[in-house]
N, C-alpha and C positions, 0 to 999 in steps of 0.2 A: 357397294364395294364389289369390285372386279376381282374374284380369286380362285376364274375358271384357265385363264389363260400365266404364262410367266412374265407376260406384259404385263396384266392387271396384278399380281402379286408383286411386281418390280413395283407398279406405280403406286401400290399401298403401304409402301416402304416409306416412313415421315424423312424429312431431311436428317443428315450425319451430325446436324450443330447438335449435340446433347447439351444441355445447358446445368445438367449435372456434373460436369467434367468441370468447369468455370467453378460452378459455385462450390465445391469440394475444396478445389484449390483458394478461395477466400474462407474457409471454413479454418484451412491446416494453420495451426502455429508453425512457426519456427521451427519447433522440437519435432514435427510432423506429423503430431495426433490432432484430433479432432476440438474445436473448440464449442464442447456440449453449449454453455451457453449462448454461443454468437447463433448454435444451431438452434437450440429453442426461440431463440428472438426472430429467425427467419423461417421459424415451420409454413407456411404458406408457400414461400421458395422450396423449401427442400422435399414437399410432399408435389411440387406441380415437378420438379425436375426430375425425379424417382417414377412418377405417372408418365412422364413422356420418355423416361428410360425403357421403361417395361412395355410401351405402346414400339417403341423402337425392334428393343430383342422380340417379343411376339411375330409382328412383321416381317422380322429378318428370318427368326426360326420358322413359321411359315414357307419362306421362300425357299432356306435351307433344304425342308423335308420335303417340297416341292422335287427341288433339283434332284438330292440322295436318292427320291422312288423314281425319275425320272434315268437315271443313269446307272441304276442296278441292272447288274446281268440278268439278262431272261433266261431262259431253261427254255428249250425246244420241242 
């Protein structure tokens, strides 16, 4: 893993498809709460799409704190 340069922390960044976003949206009723059991039927689904959410925000906050300590005023 590359995370000396903003290249290699760009390239350590996984692809934007979260697959949490999809399957959230097949979870919601109607009413727009959560359907606990269609989620318990798909925990498998819902623990790999929360794992690669979190692998996602890591990555990004990485880069974020990157950039923040990158672009902070210096003092002379």
């Amino acid at each position: 893993m590359n995370t000396r340069t903003f290249a290699g922390l760009l390239g350590n960044v996984p692809a934007a498809h979260l697959s949490i976003i999809e399957l959230t949206a097949e979870l919601t009723r109607p009413d727009g709460t959560l359907d606990l059991d269609a989620a318990a039927a798909r925990q498998k689904d819902v623990e790999t799409s929360c794992a690669q959410a979190q692998d996602y925000a890591s990555s990004t906050g990485r880069l974020l704190e990157a950039l923040r300590w990158k672009l902070l005023p210096r003092r002379s």
